[in-house]
C-alpha positions as CSV (number, residue, x, y, z in Angstrom):
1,X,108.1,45.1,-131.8
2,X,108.8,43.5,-135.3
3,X,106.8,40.2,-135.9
4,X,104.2,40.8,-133.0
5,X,100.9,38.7,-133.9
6,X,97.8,40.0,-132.8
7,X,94.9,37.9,-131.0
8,X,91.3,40.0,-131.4
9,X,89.5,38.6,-128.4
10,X,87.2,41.3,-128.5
11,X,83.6,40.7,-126.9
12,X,84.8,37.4,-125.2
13,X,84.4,37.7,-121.3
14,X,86.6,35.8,-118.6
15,X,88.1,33.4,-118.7
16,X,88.1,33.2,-122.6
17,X,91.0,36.1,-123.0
18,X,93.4,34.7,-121.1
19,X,92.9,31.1,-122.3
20,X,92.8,32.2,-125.7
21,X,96.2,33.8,-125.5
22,X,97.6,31.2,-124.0
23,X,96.5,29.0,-126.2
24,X,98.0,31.2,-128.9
25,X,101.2,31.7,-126.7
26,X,101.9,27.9,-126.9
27,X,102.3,27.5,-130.5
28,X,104.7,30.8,-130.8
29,X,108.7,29.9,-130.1
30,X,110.3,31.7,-126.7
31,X,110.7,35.5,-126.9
32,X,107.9,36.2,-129.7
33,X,105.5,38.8,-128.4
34,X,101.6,38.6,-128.3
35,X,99.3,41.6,-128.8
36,X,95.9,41.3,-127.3
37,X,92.8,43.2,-127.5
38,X,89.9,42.7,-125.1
39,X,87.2,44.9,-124.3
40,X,86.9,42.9,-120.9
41,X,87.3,44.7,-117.7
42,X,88.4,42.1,-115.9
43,X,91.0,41.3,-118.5
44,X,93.3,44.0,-116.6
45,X,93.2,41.9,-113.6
46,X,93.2,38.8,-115.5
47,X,96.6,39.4,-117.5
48,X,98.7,40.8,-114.8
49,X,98.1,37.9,-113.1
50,X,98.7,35.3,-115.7
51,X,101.9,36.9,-116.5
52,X,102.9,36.5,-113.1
53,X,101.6,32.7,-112.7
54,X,103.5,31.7,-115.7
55,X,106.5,33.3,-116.5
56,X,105.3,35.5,-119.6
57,X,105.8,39.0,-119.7
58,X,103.8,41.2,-119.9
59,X,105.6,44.1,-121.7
60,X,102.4,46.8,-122.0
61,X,99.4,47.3,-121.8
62,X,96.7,50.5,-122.3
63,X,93.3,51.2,-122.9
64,X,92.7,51.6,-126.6
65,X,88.7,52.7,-127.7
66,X,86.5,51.2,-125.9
67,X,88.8,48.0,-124.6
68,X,92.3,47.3,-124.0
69,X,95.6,46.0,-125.8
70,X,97.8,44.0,-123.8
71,X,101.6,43.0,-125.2
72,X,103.0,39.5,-123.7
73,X,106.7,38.4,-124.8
74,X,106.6,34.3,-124.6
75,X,109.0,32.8,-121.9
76,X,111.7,30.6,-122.8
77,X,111.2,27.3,-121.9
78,X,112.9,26.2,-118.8
């Protein structure tokens, strides 16, 4: 995935994750991709249905230790 940039939002609970990426997802130009890791359970929930709300993909995700990474490509604008 090339020029990925990572976003550690490790020990931050809901909603902090999702508005952190988004946040993050905002500055980055359309089709750059976004790696998160959260140790938040309900990040799983939380990311599936962000992508879905807003257009972003999301590409992956897995468990990784004891949290998650999720991978989120930025939409192009409309």
């Amino acid at each position: 995935m090339g020029d990925t940039t990572t976003l550690d939002v490790r020990g931050m609970t809901c909603p902090l994750p999702v508005l952190k990426a988004n946040k993050a997802l905002r500055s980055m130009p359309a089709g750059a991709t976004l790696a998160v890791l959260a140790t938040d359970p309900a990040a799983v929930k939380d990311f599936h249905a962000y992508a879905q709300e807003t257009g972003h993909e999301l590409l992956a995700w897995a468990e990784e230790g004891e949290g998650f990474r999720f991978v989120l490509r930025r939409r192009a604008e409309p």
